[in-house]
C-alpha positions in Angstrom: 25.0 2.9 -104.3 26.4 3.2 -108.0 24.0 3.7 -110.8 24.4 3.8 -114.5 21.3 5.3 -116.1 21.4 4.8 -120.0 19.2 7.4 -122.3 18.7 8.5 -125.5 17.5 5.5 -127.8 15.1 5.0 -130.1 13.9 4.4 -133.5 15.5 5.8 -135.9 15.9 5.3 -139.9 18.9 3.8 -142.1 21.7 6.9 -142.2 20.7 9.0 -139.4 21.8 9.9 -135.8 21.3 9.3 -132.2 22.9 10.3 -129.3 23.2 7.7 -126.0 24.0 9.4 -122.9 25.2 7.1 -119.9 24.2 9.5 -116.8 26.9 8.1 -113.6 25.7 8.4 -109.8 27.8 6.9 -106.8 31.2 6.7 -108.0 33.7 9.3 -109.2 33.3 8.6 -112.8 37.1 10.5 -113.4 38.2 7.3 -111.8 36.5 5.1 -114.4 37.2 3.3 -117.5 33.9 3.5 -119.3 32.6 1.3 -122.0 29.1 0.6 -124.6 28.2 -2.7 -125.4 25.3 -3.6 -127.2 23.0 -7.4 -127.3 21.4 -8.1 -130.9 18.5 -10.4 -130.8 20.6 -13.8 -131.6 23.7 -12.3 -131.2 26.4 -12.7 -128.4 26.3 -9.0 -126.5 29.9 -7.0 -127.9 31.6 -4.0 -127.2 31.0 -1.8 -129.8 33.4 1.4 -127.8 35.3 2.3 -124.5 37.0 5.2 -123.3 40.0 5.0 -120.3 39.6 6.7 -117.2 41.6 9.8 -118.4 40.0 9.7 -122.0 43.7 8.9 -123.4 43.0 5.7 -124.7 39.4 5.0 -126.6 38.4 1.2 -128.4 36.1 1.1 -131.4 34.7 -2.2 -132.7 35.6 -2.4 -136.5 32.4 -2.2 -137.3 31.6 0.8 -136.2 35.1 2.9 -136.8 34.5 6.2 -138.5 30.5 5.7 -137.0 30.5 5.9 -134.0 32.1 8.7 -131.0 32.5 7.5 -127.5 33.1 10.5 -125.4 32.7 11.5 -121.9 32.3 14.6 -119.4 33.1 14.1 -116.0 31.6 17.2 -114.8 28.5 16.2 -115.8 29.3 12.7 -114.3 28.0 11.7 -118.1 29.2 9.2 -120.7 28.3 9.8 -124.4 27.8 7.6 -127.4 27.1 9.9 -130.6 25.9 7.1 -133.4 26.5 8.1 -137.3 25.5 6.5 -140.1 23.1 4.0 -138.7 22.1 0.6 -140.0 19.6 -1.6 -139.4 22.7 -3.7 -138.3 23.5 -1.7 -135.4 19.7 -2.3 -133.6 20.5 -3.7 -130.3 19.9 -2.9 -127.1 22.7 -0.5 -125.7 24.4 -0.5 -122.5 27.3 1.2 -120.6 29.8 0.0 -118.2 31.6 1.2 -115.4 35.4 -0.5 -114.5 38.0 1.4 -111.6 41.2 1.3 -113.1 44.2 2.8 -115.1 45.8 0.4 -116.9 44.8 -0.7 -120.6 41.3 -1.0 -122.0 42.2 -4.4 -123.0 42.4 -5.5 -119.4 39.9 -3.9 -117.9 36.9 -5.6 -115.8 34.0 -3.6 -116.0 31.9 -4.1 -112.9 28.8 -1.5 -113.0 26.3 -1.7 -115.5 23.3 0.3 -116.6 19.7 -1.8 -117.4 20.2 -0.6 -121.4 18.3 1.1 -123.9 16.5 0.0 -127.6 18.2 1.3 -130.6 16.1 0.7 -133.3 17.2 1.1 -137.3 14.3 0.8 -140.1 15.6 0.0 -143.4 
């Protein structure tokens, strides 16, 4: 049974830091294209980064290029999301994504998913 267990939100204040860790169980994550997404209250969900199976091809949303770090350790069957520079703009809840391929992020179906947790950003 696969499961995607997403940690490390919180609230946090305008300019400051968190760390997301997507912790993998029941697949072989090196086999894995990984992605964030993240749903605003009132907002359609969006990705905001992914990384390809082999870490050779990463996505950023514009709005968050130069902010945000998608990274992963397959080792630790982990996926990381290091958040910069927050604003109250980025509070949404955050989840990650599993998809088994190799070809481009662009095409990539991602077919696991974690239940999410609450980023919060005081202004």
């Amino acid at each position: 049974q696969v499961h995607l267990v997403e940690s490390g939100g919180g609230l946090v204040e305008t300019g400051g830091s968190v760390r997301l860790s997507c912790a993998v169980s029941g697949i072989t994550l090196s086999d894995y294209a990984m992605v964030w997404v993240r749903k605003a209250p009132g907002k359609d969900r969006e990705a905001v980064a992914a990384i390809s199976w082999n870490g050779a091809e990463i996505y950023y949303q514009d709005s968050v290029k130069g902010r945000f770090i998608i990274s992963r350790d397959n080792s630790k069957n982990t996926v990381y999301l290091e958040m910069n520079n927050l604003t109250p703009e980025d509070t949404a809840d955050y989840s990650c994504g599993a998809g088994n391929g190799k070809g481009p992020l662009s095409a990539q179906p991602f077919d696991f998913w974690g239940q999410g947790t609450q980023v919060t950003v005081s202004s």
